[in-house]
N, CA and C atoms as a LAMMPS dump frame, in Angstrom:
ITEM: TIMESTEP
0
ITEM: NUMBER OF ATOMS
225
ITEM: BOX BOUNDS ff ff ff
-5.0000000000000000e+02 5.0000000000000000e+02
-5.0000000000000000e+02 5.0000000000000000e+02
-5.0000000000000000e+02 5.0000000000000000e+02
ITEM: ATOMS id mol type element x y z
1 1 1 N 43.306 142.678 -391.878
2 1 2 C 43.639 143.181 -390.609
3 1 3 C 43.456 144.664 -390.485
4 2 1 N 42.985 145.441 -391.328
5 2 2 C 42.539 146.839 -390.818
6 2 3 C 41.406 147.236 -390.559
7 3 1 N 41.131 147.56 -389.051
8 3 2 C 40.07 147.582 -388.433
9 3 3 C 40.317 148.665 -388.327
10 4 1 N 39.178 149.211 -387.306
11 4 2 C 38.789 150.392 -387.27
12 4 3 C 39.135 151.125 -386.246
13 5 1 N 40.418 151.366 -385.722
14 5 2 C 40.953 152.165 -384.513
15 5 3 C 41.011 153.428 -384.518
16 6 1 N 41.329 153.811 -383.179
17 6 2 C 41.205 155.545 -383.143
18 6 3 C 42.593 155.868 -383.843
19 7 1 N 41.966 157.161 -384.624
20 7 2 C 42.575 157.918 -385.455
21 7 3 C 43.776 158.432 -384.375
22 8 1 N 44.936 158.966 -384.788
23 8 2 C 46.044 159.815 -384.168
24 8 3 C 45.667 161.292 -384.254
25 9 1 N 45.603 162.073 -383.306
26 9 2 C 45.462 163.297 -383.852
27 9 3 C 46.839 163.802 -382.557
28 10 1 N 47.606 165.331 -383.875
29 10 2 C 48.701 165.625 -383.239
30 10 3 C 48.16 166.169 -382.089
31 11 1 N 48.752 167.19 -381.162
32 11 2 C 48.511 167.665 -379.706
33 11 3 C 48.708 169.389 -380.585
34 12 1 N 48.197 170.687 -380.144
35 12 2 C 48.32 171.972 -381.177
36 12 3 C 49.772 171.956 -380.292
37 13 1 N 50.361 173.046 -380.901
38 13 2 C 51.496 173.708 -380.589
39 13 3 C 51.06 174.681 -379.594
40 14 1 N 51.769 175.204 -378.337
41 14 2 C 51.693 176.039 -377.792
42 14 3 C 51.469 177.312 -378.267
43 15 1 N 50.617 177.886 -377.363
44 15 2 C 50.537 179.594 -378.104
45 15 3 C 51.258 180.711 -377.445
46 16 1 N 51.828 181.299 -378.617
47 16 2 C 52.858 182.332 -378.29
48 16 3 C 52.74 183.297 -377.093
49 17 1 N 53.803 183.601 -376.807
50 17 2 C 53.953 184.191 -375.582
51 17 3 C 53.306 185.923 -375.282
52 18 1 N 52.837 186.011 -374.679
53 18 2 C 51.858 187.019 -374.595
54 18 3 C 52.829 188.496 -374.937
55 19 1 N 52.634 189.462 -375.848
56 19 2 C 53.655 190.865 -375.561
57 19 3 C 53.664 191.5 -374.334
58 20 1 N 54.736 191.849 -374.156
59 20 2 C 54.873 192.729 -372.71
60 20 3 C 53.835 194.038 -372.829
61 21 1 N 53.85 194.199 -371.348
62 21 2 C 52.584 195.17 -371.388
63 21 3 C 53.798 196.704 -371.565
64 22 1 N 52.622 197.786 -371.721
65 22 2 C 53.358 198.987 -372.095
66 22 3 C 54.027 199.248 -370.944
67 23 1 N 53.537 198.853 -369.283
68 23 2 C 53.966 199.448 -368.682
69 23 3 C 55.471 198.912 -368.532
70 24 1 N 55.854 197.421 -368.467
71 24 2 C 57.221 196.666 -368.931
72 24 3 C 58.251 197.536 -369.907
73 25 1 N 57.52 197.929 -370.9
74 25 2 C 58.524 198.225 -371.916
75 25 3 C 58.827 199.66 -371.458
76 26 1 N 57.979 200.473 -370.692
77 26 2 C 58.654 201.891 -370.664
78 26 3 C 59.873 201.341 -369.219
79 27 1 N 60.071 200.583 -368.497
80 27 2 C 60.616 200.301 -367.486
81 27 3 C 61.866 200.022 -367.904
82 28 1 N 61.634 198.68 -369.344
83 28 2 C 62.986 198.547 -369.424
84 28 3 C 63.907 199.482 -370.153
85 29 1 N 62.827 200.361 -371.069
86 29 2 C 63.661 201.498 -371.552
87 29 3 C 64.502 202.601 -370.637
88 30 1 N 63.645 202.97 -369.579
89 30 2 C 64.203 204.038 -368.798
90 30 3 C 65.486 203.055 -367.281
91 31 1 N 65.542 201.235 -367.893
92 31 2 C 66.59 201.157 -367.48
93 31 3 C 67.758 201.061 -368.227
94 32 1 N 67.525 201.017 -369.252
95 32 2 C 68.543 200.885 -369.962
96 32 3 C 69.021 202.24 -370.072
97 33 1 N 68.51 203.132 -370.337
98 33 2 C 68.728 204.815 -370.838
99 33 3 C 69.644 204.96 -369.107
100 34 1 N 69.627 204.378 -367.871
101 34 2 C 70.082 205.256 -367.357
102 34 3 C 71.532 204.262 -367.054
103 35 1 N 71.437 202.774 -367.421
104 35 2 C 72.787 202.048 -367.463
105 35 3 C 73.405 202.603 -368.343
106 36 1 N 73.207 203.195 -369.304
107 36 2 C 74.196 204.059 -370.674
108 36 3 C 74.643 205.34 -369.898
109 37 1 N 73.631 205.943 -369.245
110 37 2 C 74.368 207.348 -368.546
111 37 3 C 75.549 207.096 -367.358
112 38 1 N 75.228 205.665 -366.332
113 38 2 C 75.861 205.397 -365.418
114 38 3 C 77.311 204.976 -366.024
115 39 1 N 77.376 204.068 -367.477
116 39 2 C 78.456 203.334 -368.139
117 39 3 C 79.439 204.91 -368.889
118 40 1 N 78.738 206.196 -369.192
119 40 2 C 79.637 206.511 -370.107
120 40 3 C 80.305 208.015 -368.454
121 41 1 N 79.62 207.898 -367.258
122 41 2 C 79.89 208.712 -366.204
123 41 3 C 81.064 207.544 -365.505
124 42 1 N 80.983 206.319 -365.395
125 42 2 C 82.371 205.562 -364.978
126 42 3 C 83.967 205.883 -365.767
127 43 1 N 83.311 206.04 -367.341
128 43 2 C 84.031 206.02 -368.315
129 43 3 C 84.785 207.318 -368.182
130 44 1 N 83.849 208.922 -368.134
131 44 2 C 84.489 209.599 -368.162
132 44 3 C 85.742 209.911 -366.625
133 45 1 N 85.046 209.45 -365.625
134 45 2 C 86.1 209.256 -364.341
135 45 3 C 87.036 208.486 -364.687
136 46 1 N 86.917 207.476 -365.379
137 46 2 C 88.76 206.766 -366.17
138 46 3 C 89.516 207.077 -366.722
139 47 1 N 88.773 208.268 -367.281
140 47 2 C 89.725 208.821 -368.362
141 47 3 C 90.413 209.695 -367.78
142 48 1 N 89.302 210.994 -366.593
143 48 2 C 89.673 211.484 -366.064
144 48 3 C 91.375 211.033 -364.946
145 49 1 N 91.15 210.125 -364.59
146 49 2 C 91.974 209.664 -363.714
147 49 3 C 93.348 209.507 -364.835
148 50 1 N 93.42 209.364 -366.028
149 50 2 C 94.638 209.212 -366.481
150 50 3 C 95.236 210.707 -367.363
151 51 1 N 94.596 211.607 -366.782
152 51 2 C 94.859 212.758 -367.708
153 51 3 C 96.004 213.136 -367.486
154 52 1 N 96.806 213.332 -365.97
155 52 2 C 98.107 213.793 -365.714
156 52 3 C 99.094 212.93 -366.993
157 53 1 N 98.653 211.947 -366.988
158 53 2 C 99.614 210.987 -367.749
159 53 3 C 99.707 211.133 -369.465
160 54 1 N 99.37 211.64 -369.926
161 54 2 C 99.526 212.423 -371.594
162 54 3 C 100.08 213.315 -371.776
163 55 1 N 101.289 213.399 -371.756
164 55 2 C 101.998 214.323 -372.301
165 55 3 C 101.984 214.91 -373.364
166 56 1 N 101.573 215.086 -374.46
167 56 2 C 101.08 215.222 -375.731
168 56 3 C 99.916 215.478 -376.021
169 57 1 N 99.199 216.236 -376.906
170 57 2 C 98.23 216.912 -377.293
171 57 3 C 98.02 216.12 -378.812
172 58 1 N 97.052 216.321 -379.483
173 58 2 C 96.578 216.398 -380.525
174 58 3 C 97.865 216.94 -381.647
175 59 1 N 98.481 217.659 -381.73
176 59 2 C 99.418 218.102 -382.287
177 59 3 C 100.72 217.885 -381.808
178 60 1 N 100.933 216.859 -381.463
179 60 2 C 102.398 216.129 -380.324
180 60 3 C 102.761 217.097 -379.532
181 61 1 N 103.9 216.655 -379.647
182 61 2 C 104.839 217.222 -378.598
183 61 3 C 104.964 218.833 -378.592
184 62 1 N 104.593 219.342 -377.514
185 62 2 C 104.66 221.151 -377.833
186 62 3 C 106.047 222.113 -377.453
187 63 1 N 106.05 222.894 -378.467
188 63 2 C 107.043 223.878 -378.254
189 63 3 C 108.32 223.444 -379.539
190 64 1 N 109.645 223.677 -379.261
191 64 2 C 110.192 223.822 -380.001
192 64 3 C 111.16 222.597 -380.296
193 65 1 N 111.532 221.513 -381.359
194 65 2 C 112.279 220.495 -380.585
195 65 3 C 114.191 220.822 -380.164
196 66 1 N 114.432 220.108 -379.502
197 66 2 C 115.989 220.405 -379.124
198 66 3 C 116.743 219.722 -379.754
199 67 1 N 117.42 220.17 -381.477
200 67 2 C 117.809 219.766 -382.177
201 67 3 C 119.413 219.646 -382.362
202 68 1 N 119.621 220.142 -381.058
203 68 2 C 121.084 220.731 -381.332
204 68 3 C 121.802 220.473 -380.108
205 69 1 N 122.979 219.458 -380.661
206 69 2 C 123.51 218.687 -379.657
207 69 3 C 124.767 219.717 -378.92
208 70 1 N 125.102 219.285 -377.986
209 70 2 C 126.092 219.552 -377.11
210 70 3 C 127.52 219.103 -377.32
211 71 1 N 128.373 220.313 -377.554
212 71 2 C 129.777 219.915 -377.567
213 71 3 C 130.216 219.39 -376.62
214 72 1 N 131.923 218.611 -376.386
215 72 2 C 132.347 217.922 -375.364
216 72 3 C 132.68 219.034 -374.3
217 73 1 N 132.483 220.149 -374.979
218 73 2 C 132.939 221.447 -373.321
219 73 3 C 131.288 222.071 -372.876
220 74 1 N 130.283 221.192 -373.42
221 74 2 C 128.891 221.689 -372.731
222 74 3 C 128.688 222.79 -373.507
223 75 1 N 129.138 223.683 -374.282
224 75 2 C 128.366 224.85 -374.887
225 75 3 C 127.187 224.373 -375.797
């Protein structure tokens, strides 16, 4: 019973996807470069907005602390 039928042949694999052209890649660079400038200019207005609210510096609390309690006649 083995006759002579058509052979199987696979189908090729698709061919890879073409590289972006130069002009693509300078586009997405100069969007990305300016979502980083827009993301760290939101950032600094947030911070800005909470500055009243820090009482404290780098070196805590400033000035002298008030170590010294009050007698029962307030002196």
């Amino acid at each position: 019973m083995g006759g002579g039928g058509k052979s199987y042949k696979a189908p090729e694999p698709p061919a890879p996807p073409a590289p972006p052209a130069a002009d693509e890649v300078a586009e997405q660079e100069a969007k990305a470069v300016q979502d980083a400038r827009e993301d760290a200019r939101r950032a600094a207005l947030r911070a800005r907005g909470r500055q009243g609210t820090i009482l404290t510096g780098a070196l805590g609390v400033p000035g002298t602390p008030d170590t010294q309690r009050k007698t029962l006649l307030g002196l």
